[in-house]
Every structure is written in structure tokens, then in C-alpha cells.
N, CA and C atoms as an extended XYZ file, in Angstrom:
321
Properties=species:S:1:pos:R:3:atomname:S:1:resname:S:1:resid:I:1 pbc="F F F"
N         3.694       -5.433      -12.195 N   UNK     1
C         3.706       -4.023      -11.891 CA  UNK     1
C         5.101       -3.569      -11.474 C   UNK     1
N         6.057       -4.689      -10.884 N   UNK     2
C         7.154       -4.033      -10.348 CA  UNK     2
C         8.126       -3.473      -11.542 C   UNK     2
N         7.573       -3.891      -12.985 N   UNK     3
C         8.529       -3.636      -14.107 CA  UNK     3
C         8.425       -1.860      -14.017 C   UNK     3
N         7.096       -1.732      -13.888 N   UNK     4
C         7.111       -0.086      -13.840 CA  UNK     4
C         6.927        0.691      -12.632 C   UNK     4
N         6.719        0.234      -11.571 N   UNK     5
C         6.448        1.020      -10.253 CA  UNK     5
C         7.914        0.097       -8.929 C   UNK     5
N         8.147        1.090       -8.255 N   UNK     6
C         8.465        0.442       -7.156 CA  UNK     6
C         7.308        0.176       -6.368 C   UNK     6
N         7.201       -1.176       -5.898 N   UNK     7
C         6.460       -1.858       -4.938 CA  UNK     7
C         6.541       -1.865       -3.392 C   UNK     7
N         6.235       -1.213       -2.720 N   UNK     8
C         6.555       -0.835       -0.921 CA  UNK     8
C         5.092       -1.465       -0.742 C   UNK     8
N         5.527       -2.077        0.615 N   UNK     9
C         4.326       -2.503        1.190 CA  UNK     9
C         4.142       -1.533        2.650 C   UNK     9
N         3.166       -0.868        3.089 N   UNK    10
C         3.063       -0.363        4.203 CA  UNK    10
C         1.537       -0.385        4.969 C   UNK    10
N         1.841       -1.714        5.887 N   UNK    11
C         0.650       -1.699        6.366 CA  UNK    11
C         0.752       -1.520        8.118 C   UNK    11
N        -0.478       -1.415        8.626 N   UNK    12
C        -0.289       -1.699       10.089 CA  UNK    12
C        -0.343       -2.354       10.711 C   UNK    12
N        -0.243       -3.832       10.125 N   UNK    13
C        -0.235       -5.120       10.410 CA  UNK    13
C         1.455       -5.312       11.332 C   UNK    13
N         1.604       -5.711       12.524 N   UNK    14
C         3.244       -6.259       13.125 CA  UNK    14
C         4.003       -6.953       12.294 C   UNK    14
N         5.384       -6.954       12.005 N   UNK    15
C         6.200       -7.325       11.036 CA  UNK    15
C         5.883       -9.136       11.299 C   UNK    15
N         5.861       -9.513       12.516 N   UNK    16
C         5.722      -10.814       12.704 CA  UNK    16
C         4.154      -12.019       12.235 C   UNK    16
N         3.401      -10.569       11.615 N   UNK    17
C         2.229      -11.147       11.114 CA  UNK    17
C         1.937      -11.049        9.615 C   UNK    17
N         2.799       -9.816        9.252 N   UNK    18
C         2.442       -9.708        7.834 CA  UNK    18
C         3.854      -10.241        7.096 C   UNK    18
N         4.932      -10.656        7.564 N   UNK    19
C         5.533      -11.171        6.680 CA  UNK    19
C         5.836      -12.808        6.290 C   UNK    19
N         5.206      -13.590        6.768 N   UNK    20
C         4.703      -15.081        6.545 CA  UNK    20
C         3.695      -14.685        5.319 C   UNK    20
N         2.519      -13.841        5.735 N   UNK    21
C         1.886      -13.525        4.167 CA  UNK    21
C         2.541      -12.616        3.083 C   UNK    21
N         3.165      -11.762        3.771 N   UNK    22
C         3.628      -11.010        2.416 CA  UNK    22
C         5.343      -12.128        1.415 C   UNK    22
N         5.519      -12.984        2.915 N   UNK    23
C         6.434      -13.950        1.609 CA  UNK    23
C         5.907      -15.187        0.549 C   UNK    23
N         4.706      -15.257        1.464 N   UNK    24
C         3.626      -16.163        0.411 CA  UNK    24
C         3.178      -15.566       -0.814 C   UNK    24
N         2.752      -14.796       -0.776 N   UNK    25
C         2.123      -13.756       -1.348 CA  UNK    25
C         3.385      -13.270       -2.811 C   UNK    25
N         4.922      -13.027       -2.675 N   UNK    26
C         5.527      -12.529       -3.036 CA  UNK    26
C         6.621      -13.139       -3.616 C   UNK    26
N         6.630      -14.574       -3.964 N   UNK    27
C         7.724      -15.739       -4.011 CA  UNK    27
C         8.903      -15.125       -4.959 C   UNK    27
N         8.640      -14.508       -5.475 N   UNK    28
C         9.558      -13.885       -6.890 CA  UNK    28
C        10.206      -12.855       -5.909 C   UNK    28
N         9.991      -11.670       -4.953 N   UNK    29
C        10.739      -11.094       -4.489 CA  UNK    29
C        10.454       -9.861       -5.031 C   UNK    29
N         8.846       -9.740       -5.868 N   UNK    30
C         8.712       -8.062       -6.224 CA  UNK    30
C         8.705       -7.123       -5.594 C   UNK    30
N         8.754       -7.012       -4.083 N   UNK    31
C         8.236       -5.986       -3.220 CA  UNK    31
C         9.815       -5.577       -2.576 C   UNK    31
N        10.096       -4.215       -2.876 N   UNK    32
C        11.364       -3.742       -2.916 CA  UNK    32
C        11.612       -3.150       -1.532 C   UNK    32
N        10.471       -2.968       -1.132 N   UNK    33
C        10.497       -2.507        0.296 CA  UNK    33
C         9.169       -2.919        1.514 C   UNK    33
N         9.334       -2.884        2.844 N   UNK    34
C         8.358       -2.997        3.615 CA  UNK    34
C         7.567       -2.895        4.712 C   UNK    34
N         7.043       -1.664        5.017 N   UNK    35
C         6.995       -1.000        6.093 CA  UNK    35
C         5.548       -1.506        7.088 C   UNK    35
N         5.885       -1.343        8.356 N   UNK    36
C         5.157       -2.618        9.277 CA  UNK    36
C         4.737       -1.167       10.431 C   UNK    36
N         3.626       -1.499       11.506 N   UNK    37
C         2.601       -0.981       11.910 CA  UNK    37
C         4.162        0.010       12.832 C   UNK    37
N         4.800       -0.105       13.103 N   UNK    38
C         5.589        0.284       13.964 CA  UNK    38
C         6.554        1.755       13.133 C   UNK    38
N         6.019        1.759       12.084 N   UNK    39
C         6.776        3.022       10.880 CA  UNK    39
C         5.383        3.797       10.825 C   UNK    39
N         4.168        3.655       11.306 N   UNK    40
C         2.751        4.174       10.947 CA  UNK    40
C         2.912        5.116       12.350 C   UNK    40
N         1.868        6.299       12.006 N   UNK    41
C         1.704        7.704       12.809 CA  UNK    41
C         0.386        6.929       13.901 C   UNK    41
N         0.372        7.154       14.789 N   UNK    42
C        -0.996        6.797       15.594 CA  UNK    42
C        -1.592        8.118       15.448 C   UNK    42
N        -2.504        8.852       15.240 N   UNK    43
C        -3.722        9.579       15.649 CA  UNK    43
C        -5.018        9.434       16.270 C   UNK    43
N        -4.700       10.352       17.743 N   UNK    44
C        -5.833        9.911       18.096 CA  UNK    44
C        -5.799        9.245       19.514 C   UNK    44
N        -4.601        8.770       19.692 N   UNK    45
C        -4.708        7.807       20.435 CA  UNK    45
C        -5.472        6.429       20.205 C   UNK    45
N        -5.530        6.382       18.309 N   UNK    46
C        -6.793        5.421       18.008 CA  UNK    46
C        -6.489        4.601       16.416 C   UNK    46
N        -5.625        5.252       15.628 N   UNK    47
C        -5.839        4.802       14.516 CA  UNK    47
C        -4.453        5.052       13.927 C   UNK    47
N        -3.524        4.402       13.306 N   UNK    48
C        -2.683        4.045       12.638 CA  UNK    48
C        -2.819        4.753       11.052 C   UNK    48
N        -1.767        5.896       11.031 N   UNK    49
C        -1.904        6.506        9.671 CA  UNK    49
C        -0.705        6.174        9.418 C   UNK    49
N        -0.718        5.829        7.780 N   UNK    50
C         0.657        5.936        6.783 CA  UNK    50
C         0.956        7.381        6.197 C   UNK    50
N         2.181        7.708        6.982 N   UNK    51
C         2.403        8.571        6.491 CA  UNK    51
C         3.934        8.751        5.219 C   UNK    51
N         3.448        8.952        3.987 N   UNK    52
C         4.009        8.951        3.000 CA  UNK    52
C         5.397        9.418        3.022 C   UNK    52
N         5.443       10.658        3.920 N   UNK    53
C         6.588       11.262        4.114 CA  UNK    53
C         7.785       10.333        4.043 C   UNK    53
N         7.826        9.246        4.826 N   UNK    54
C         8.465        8.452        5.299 CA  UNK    54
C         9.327        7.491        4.031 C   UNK    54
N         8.650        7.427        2.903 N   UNK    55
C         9.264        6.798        2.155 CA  UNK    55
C        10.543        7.396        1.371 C   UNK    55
N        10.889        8.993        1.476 N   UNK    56
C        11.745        9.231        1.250 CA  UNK    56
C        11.779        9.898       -0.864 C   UNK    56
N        10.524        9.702       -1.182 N   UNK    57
C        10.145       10.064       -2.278 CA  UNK    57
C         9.225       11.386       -2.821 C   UNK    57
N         9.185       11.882       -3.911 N   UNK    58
C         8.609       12.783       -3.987 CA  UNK    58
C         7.431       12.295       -3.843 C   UNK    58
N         6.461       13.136       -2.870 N   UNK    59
C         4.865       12.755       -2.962 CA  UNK    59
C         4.180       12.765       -4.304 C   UNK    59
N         4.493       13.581       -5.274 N   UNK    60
C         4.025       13.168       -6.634 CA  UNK    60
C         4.298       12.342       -7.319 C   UNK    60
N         5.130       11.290       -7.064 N   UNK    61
C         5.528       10.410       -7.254 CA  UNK    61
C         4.977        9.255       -6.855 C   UNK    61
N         4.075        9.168       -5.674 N   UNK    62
C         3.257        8.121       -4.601 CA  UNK    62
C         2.140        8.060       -4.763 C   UNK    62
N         1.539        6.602       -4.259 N   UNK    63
C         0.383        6.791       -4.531 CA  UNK    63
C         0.172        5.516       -3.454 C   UNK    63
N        -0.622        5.633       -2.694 N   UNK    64
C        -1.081        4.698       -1.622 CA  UNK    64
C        -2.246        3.552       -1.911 C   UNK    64
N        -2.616        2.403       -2.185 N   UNK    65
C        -3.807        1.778       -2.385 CA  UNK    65
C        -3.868        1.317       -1.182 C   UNK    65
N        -5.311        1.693       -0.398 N   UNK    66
C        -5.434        0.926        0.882 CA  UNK    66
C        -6.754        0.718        0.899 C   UNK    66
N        -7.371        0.115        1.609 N   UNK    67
C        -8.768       -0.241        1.961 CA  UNK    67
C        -9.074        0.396        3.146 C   UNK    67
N        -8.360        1.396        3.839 N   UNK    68
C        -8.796        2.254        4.899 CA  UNK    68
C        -8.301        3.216        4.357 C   UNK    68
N        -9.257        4.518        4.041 N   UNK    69
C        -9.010        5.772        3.613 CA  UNK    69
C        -8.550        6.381        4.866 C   UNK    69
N        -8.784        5.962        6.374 N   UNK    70
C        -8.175        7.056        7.383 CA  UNK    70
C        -6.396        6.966        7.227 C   UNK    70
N        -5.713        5.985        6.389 N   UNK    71
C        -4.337        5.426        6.413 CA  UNK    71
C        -4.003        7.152        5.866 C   UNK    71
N        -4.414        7.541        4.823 N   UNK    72
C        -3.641        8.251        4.146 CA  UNK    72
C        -4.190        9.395        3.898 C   UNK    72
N        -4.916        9.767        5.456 N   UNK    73
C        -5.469       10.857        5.897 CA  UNK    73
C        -4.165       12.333        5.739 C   UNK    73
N        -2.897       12.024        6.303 N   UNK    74
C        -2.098       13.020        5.673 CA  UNK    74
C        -1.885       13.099        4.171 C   UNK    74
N        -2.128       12.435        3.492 N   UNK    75
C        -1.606       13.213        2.165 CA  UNK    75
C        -3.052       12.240        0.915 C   UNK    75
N        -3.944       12.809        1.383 N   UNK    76
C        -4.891       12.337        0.581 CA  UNK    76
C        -5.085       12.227       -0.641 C   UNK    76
N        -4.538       13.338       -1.371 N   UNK    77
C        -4.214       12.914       -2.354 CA  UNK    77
C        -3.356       11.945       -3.529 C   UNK    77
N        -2.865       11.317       -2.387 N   UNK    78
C        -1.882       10.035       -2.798 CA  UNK    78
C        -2.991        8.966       -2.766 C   UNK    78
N        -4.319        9.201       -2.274 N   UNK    79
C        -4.833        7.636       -1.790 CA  UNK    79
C        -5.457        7.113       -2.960 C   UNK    79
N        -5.379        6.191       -3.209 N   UNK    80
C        -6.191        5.076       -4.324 CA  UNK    80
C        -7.147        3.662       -3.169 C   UNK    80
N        -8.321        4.616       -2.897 N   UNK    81
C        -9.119        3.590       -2.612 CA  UNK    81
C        -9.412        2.154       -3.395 C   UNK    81
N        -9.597        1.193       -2.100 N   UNK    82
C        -9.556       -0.325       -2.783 CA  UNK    82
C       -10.792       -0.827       -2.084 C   UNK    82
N       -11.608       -2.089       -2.346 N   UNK    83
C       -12.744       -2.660       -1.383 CA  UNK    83
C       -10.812       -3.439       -0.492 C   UNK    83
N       -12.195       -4.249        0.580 N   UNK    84
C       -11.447       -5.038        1.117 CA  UNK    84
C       -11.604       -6.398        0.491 C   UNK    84
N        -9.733       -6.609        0.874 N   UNK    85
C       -10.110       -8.373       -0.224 CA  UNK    85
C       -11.000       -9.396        0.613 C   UNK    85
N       -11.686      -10.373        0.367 N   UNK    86
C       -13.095      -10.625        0.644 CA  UNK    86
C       -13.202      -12.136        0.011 C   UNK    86
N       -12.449      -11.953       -1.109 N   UNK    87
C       -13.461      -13.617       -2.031 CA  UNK    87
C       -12.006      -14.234       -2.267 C   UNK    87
N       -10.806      -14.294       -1.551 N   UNK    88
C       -10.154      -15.257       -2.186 CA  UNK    88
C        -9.646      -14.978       -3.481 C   UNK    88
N        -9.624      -15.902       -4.549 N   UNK    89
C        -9.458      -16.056       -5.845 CA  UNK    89
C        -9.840      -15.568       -6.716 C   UNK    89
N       -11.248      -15.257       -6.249 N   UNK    90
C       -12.025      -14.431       -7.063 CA  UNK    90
C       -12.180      -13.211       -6.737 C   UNK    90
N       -11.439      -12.435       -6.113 N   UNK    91
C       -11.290      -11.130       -6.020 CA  UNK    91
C       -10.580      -10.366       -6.867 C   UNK    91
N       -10.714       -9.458       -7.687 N   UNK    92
C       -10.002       -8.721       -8.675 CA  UNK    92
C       -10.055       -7.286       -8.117 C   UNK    92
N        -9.766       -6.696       -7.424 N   UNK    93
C        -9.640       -5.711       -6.614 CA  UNK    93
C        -8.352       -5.131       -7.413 C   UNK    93
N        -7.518       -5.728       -7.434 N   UNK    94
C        -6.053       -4.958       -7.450 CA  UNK    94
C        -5.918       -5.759       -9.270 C   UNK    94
N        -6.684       -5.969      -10.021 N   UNK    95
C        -6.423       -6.132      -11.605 CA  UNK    95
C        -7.227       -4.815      -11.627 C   UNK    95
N        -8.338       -4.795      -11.438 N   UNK    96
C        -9.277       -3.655      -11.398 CA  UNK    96
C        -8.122       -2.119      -11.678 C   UNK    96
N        -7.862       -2.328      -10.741 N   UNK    97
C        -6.695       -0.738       -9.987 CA  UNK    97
C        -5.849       -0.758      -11.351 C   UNK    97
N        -5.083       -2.033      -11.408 N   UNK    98
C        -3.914       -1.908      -12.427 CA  UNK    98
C        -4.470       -0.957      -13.516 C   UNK    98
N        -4.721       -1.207      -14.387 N   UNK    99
C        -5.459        0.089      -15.611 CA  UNK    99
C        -4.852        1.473      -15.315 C   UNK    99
N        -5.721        1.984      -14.080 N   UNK   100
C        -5.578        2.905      -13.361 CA  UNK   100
C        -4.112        3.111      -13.200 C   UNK   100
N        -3.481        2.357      -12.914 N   UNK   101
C        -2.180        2.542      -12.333 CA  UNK   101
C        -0.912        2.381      -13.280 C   UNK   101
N        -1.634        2.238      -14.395 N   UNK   102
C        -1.126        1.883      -15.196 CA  UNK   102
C        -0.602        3.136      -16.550 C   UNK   102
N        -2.156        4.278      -16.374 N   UNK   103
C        -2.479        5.115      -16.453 CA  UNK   103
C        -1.586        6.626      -16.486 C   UNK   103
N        -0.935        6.030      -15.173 N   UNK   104
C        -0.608        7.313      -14.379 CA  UNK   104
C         1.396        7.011      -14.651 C   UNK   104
N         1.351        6.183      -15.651 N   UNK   105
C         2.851        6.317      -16.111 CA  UNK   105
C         3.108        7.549      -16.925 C   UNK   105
N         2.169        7.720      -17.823 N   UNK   106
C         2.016        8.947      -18.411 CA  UNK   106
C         2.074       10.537      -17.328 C   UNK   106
N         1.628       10.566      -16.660 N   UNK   107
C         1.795       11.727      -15.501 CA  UNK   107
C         2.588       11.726      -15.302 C   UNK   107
């Protein structure tokens, strides 16, 4: 995917927890950028939103896949709901999406 999309990771996971997995996860070095719970909006006093703004891109340009729809409660229309990953190996969650995302080169 990184041939056609830039790849940002933005979760609300602490940089000291998600990047042991996101370098496992990433051995080739596709993920061009990576934003950690400490770049996320709190609302609420309760819940950790990504807010898109932040990446510095046109919002029509973005598109968020998360497994918590409250993440991308500001700009909802960026969100690409996902399940949560669940089975390991056998999860196709994010081949599923690709199509989709694949799709939207044309737009």
C-alpha cells in the first residue's frame, strides 16, 4: 500500500508500547510517519480522539482506519471502520479494506 498511499500510524497506544510492535510489524520501513497517544485530543475527560488536523494534509486527502469510531469523531468522514484484530494470522481485516482503499485512488 505504501506504493500508493502515505502510511501514518496514529494510535493512542504510548510511544514506548506501540513501537516494539509497530517495528515488528514494519521490518521494511513502510510507515512514513507515527503518531502516539500523546498527539491525540482527550474528550471528555475520557477518550482519546485522532484528530486529522494534525497531519498537516488536506482532509480530502485522509482517511483514518480504526477500530474505534469515537477516534475520528472530529472528522468523520475520514473514518474507515475496521473489526478489531482478533485471530492472529487469520485475520484479514486490513486485505478486506485494501480493495476499498484501493478504490479511492481514483477520487
Amino acid at each position: 500500500m505504501s506504493k500508493y498511499f502515505d502510511i501514518i500510524i496514529f494510535t493512542a497506544g504510548n510511544q514506548c508500547y506501540a513501537d516494539p510492535i509497530l517495528d515488528y510489524l514494519d521490518p521494511d520501513r513502510c510507515i512514513q510517519h507515527r503518531l502516539y497517544r500523546e498527539s491525540c485530543t482527550m474528550v471528555n475527560n475520557q477518550m482519546f480522539v485522532k484528530d486529522l488536523r494534525l497531519l498537516g494534509r488536506k482532509l480530502e486527502n485522509v482517511v483514518l482506519v480504526d477500530n474505534a469510531p469515537h477516534s475520528y469523531i472530529l472528522q468523520l468522514a475520514n473514518g474507515i471502520p475496521i473489526l478489531n484484530y482478533m485471530r492472529g494470522k487469520e485475520d484479514d481485516q486490513l486485505v478486506k479494506v485494501e480493495s476499498y482503499l484501493m478504490s479511492l485512488l481514483t477520487v
